[in-house]
C-alpha positions in Angstrom: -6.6 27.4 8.4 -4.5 25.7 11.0 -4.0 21.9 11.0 -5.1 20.9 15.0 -4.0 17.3 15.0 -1.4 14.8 13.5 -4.7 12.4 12.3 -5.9 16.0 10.2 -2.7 16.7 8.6 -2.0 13.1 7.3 -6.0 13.3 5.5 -4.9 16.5 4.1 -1.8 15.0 2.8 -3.9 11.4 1.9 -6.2 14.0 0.0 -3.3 15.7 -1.9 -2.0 12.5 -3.0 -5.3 11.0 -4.1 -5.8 14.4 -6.6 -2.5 13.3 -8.2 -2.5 9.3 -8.4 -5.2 7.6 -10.0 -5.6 3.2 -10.6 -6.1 1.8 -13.9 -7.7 -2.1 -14.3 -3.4 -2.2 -16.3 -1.8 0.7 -13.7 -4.0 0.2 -10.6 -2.9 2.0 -7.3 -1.2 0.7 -4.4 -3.0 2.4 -1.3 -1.2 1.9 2.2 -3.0 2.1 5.4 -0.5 2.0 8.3 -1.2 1.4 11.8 0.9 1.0 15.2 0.1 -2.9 15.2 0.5 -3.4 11.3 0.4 -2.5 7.7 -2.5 -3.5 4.9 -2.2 -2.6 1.4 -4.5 -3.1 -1.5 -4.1 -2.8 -5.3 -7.1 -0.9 -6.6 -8.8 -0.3 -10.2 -9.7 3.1 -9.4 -11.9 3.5 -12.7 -13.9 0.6 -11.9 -13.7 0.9 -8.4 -12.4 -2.6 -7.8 -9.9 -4.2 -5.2 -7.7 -6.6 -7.0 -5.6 -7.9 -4.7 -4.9 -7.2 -0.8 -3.0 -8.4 2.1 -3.4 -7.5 5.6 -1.4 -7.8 8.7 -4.0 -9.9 10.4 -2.8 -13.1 7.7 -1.5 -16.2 10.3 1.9 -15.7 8.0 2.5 -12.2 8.9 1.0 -11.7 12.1 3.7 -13.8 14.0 6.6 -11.2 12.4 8.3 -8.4 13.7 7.1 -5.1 12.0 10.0 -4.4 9.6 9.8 -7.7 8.8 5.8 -8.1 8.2 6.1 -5.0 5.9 8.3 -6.6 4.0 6.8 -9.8 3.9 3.1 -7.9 3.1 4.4 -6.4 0.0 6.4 -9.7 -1.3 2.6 -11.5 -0.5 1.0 -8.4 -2.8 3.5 -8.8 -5.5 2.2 -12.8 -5.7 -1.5 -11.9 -5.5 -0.7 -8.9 -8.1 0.6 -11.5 -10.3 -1.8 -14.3 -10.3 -4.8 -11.0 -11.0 -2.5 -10.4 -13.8 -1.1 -7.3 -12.5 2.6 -6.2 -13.4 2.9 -2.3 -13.3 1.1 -0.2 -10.2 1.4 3.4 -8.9 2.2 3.8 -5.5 -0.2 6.2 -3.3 1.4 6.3 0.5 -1.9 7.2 1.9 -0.4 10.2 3.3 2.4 8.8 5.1 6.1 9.9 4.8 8.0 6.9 2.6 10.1 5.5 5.5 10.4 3.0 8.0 7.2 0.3 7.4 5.7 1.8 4.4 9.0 1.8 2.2 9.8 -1.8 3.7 6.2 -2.8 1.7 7.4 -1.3 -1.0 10.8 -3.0 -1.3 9.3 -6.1 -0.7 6.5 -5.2 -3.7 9.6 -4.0 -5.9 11.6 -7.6 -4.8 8.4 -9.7 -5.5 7.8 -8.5 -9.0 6.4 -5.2 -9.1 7.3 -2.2 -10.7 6.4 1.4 -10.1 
């Protein structure tokens, strides 16, 4: 089976990541999605299928930012909201991605702000 488009190959790596990394309500999962205009991440409890805390690029603090930056700045805001849901350890699932450029800058800023995984 041949892969016809960038958009097919990244779900078939998103999928192949999701078999292997799972959130628990102690360990939940740090999903990326990453787009050309910005980044939003969530920290999921995959058992009980709940978000429990998020940030998006939209945010009046982050929107303003250069991308590198916002990245940054998105995982730092996660790490906060992570803490105050009582959330100290998460797994990281990079959607798919490759771990460079915006989606390791969230996850240096996650690292920085508290986070560990």
């Amino acid at each position: 089976m041949t892969v016809k488009t960038r958009s097919q190959a990244r779900l078939r790596r998103r999928r192949r990541v999701r078999a292997k990394v799972e959130g628990t309500a102690q360990r939940p999962r740090l999903s990326v999605f990453r787009s050309n205009r910005g980044i939003q991440a969530q920290l999921i409890d995959d058992v009980n299928g709940h978000t429990l805390a998020a940030v998006n690029w939209i945010e009046s603090d982050l929107k303003s930012l250069a991308r590198m930056e916002q990245a940054k700045r998105a995982g730092e805001l996660l790490a906060e909201r992570g803490k105050t849901a009582g959330v100290e350890e998460c797994v990281f699932d990079r959607g798919g991605y490759r771990y460079h450029g915006k989606v390791r800058a969230l996850a240096d800023g996650a690292r920085e702000g508290g986070l560990k995984f």
